[in-house]
N, C-alpha and C positions, 0 to 999 in steps of 0.2 A: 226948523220947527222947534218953538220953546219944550221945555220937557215939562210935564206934568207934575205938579206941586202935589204929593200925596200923603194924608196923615193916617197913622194907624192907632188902633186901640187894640190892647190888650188885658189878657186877665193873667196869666199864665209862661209857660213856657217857650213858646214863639216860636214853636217849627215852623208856623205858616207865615210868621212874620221872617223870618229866614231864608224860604222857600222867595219870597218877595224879593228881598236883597240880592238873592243869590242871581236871581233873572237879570236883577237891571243892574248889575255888575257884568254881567256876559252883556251887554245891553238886548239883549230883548224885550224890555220893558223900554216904550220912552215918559217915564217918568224918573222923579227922584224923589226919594222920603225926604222930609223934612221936619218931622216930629211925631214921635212914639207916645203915647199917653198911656197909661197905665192905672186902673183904679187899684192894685196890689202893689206894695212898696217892696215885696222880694220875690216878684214877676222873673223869670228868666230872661225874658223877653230883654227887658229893659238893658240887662247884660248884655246879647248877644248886639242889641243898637249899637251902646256904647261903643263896644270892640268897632264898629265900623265908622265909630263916628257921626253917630245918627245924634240927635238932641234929643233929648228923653224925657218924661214929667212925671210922677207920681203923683197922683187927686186925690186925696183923700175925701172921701165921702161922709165922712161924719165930722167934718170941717163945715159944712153945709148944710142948711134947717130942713131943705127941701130935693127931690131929684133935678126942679124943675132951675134949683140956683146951683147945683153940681154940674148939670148938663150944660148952665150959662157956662161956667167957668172954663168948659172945656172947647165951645164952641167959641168962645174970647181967645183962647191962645189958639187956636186953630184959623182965626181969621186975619190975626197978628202975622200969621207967617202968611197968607194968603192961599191956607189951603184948598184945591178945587175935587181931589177925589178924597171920601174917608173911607177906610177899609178896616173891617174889623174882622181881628183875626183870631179869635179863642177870645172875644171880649162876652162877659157874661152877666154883662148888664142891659137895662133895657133903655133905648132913648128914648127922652120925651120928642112930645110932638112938637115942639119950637124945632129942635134939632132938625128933625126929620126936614120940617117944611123948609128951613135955611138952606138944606140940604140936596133936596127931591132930585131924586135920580142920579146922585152922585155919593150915593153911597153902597159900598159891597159888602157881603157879608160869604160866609164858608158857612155849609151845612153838613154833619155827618152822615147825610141819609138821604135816598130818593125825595124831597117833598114831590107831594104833600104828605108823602109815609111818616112816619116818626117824629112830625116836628111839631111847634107849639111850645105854649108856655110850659115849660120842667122842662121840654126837651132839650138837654144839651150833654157833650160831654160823653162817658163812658153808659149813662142812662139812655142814650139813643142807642148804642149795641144791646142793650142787657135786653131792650124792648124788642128790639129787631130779633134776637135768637128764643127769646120768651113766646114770642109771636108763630115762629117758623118761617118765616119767609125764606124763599130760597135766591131772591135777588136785593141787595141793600145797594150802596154807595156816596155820593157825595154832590151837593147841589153849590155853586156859587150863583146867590141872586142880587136882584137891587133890594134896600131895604124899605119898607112903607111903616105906616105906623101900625101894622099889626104885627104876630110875631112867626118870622117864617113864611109872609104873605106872599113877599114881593114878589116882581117878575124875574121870571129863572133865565137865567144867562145861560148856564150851562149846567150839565148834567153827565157824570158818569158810573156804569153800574160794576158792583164788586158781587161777584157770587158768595154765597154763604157755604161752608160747609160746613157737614157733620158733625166733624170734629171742633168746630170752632170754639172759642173760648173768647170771653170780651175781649181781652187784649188782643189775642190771634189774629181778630176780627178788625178791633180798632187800630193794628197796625198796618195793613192793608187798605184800609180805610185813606188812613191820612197818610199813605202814598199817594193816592189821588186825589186828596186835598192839595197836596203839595203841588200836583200837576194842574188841577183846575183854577186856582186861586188865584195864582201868575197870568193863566192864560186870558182870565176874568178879564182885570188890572189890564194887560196887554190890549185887548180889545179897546177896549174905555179908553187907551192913551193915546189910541189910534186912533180913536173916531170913529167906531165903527160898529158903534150900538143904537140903535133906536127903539124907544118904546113905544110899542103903540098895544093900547089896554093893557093885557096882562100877559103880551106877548111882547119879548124882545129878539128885534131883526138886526142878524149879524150881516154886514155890509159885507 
C-alpha cells in the first residue's frame, strides 16, 4: 500500500505539525509529508520540518493582489508534489473556495474546543480558552474535522472532552488542551490514510 502524499499548513509554532511527524516516524501514520507551507516566514513550524527533512515554503501574502491568487499559489505547489491529504495545523487563515472544492473532503483541520461550542470566525487560538473560562463551561476540549467552506462547519471526525477547572488559567487550560490536539490530530490523519472515513451529510462513519 503506497503511503499517503500529505501537505501541511501552518502559521505558528507546529506542535501539531510535530505531533504528525512524530506518528509517522513510529509509523502509525501511513502517510508521508511532503511539503510544509507556511504563510509566517519565522513560523517554528518551518524549523521543526526542516530538522527532519521535510520541504518547507514560505507564501507570502502580500506578494499577491488577491486571497483568491495566494490560495492559487499554494494549491500550485501542492499539486506539483501530488498532494492527496491537506492538513492544517495552527494555520490561521481562511481558504478560498477554489481550494476547498479542489480539495472536498481531503482536507483536516485541529480545533481548540468542543464544536460547535467556541468556534467560528475570531475563533481561534488562546481566544477560544479565554471564551470557554469567560463563559464557564465546565467541559471544553478539542475537535479534528473535514474542512467545508464555512469556518468550523465541517463534518467532525473526532472529538475529545478536557474538564475545566476552577483554578484554570488560559494557559493552564490551553496546555491540556493541546495535549489532546496532539492525540486527535494524528489519529484524524491515521484514519484518512487508512481509508476508513466516509462522509455521509454531516456525519463521518469510522469504518
Amino acid at each position: 500500500m503506497s503511503l499517503v502524499k500529505i501537505g501541511v499548513l501552518i502559521s505558528g509554532g507546529g506542535t501539531n505539525l510535530q505531533s504528525l511527524i512524530d506518528n509517522i516516524k513510529e509509523e502509525k501514520i501511513k502517510g508521508e509529508i511532503k511539503l510544509v507551507i507556511s504563510n509566517r516566514k519565522e513560523a517554528y513550524g518551518l524549523i521543526r520540518a526542516k530538522k527532519e527533512g521535510i520541504e518547507t515554503l514560505y507564501i507570502n501574502r502580500k506578494e499577491f493582489k488577491t486571497e483568491e491568487e495566494y490560495n492559487e499559489k499554494i494549491m500550485e505547489e501542492f499539486k506539483k508534489r501530488n498532494i492527496h491529504l491537506v492538513v492544517l495545523a495552527g494555520y490561521l487563515k481562511v481558504l478560498s473556495k477554489e481550494f476547498i472544492e479542489s480539495y472536498k473532503g481531503r482536507i483536516i483541520n485541529i480545533h481548540p474546543s468542543l464544536i460547535p461550542s467556541f468556534c467560528g470566525k475570531g475563533c481561534y487560538g488562546e481566544k477560544v480558552h479565554e471564551m470557554v473560562l469567560k463563559y464557564g463551561v465546565k467541559l471544553t476540549g478539542a475537535t479534528a474535522h473535514f474542512v467545508d467552506e464555512g469556518t468550523d462547519t465541517g463534518p467532525i471526525i473526532i472529538q475529545r472532552a478536557v474538564e475545566v477547572k476552577d483554578d484554570d488559567t488560559v494557559d493552564t487550560l490551553k496546555r491540556r488542551v493541546l495535549e489532546v490536539e496532539h492525540q486527535l490530530l494524528p489519529e484524524a490523519v491515521r484514519l484518512f490514510c487508512e481509508n476508513k472515513l466516509s462522509i455521509e451529510g454531516r456525519k463521518v462513519i469510522i469504518k
